[in-house]
C-alpha positions in Angstrom: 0.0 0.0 0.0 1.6 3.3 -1.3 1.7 6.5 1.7 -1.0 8.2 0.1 -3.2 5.7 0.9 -2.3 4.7 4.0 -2.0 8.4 4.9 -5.8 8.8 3.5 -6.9 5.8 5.4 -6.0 7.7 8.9 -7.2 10.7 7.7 -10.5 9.2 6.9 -10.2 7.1 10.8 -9.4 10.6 12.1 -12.3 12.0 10.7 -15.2 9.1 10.9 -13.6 9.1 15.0 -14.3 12.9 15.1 -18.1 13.0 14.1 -18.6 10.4 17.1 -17.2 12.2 19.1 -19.1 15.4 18.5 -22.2 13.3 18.3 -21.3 12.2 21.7 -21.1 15.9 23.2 -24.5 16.4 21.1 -26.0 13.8 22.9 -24.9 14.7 26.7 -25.6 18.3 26.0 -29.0 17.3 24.5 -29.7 15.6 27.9 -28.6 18.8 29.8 -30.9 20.5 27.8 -33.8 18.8 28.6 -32.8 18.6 32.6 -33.5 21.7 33.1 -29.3 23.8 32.1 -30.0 26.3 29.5 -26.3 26.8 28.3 -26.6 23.3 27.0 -28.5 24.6 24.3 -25.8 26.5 22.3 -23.4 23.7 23.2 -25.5 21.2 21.4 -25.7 23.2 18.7 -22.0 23.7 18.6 -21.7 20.1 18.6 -24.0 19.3 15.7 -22.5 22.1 13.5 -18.9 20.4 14.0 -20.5 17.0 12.8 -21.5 19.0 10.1 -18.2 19.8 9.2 -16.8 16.6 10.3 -19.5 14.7 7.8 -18.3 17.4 4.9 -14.7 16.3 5.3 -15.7 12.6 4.9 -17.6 12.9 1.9 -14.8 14.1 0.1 -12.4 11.9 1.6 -14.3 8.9 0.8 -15.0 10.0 -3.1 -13.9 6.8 -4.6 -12.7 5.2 -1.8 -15.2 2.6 -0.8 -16.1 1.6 -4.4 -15.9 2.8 -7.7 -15.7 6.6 -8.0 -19.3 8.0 -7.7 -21.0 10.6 -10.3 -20.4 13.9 -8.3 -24.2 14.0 -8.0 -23.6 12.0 -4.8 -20.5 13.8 -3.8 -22.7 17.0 -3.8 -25.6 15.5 -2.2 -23.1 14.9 0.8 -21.3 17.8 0.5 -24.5 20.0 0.7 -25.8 17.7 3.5 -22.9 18.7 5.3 -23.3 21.7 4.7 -26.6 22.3 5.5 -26.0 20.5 9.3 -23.6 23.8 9.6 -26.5 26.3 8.9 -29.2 24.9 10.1 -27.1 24.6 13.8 -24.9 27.3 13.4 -27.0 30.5 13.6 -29.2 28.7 16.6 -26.1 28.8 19.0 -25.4 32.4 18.0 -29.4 33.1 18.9 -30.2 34.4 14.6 -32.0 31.4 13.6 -35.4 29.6 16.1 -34.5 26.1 17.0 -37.6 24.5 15.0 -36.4 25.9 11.7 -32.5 24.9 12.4 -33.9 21.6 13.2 -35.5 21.4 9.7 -32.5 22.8 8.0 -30.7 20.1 10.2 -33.3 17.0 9.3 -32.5 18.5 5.5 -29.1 18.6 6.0 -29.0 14.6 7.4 -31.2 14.2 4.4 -28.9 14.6 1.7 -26.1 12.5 3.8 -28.5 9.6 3.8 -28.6 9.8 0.2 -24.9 10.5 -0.2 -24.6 7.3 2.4 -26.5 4.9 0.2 -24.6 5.9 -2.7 -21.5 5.1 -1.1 -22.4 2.2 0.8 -24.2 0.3 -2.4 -20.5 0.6 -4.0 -18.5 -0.4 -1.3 -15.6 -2.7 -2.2 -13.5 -5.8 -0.3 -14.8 -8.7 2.5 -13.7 -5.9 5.3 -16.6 -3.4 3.9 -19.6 -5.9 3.4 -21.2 -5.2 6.9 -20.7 -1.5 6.5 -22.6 -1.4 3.3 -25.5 -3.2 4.7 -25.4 -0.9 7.5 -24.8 2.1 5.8 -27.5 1.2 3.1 -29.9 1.1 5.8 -28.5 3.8 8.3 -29.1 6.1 4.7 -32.5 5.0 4.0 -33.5 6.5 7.7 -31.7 9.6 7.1 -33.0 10.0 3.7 -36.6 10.7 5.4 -34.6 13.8 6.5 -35.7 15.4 3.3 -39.6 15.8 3.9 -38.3 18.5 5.5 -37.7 20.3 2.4 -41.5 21.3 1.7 -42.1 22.6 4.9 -39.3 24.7 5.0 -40.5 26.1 1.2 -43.4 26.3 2.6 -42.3 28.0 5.9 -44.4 26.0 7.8 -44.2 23.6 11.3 -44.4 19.7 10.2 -47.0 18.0 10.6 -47.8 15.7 13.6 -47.6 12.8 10.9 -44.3 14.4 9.7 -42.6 13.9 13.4 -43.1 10.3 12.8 -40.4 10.3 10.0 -38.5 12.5 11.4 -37.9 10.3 14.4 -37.1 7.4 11.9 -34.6 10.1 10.4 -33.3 10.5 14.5 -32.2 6.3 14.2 -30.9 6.6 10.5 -28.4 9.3 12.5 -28.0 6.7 15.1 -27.0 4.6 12.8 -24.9 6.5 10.8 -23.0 7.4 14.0 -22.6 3.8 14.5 -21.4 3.4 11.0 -18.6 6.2 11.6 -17.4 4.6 14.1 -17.4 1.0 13.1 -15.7 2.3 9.5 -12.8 3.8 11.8 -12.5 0.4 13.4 -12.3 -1.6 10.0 -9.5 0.9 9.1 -7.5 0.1 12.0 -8.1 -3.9 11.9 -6.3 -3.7 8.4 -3.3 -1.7 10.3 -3.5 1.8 8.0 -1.4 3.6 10.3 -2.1 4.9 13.8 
């Protein structure tokens, strides 16, 4: 294996590592939240913008990594989804955005990395990535429910009681893809790329 790739390979550990980590504070600041501490709030939010960022950074370093090289349709799909986790979480810690529209922008945002996730998962390559792909393929079909969120934001309205119901499908596709972040770190390191 040349140093590029093994050099990619811990880039892409270092990364999938970081977004469970962030999702990690997300979670525990979430739960601060809701007991009752305020300054959790922007914290959270904070932490879901960084997975944002962190999930923008693997989408690029995973173009053509995992199988053959995708149309850059998917490539932008996950880019954007990145992307759009950074808006919609972004301007709710600094107080310019209300919490039920950066929660769309959010649901959106995880959207778009569902269907950047099933792209990338439905061409992964090698023995090491066939549990991955199954997981991935379903963690993006979850997160791909992210995107009814797309009309209501056009629309400028509040989902739906119905709609919460696929949005908290959307909530275990990001489990999921959590899960998936972490176990693709894992594979990396059982095949010994680098520290």
């Amino acid at each position: 294996m040349t140093k590029v790739t093994v050099d990619r390979t811990v880039g892409i550990r270092r990364t999938a590592r970081a977004i469970v980590y962030a999702a990690g504070v997300s979670l525990v600041t979430l739960g601060l939240l809701y007991a009752g501490l305020p300054v959790a709030g922007p914290l959270n939010d904070l932490a879901n913008a960084t997975i944002g960022l962190f999930s923008l950074l693997l989408v690029r370093q995973l173009h053509g990594f995992l199988g053959p090289t995708k149309p850059g349709l998917f490539v932008g799909l996950g880019s954007a989804g990145g992307l759009a986790l950074i808006l919609g979480a972004l301007p709710v810690a600094l107080g310019v955005l209300h919490w039920t529209t950066g929660g769309m922008v959010t649901g959106f945002g995880y959207g778009l990395l569902g269907a950047w996730l099933l792209g990338a998962s439905h061409g992964s390559k090698g023995t090491w990535m066939r549990g991955l792909g199954r997981l991935g393929t379903t963690a993006g079909a979850l997160m791909s429910l992210g995107l009814i969120a797309g009309p209501d934001l056009g629309l400028r309205v509040v989902p739906a009681p119905a709609t919460w119901g696929l949005y908290l499908a959307t909530a275990s596709g990001i489990l999921l893809y959590f899960v998936w972040c972490w176990r693709l770190a894992g594979a990396l390191s059982a095949l010994g790329h680098g520290r």
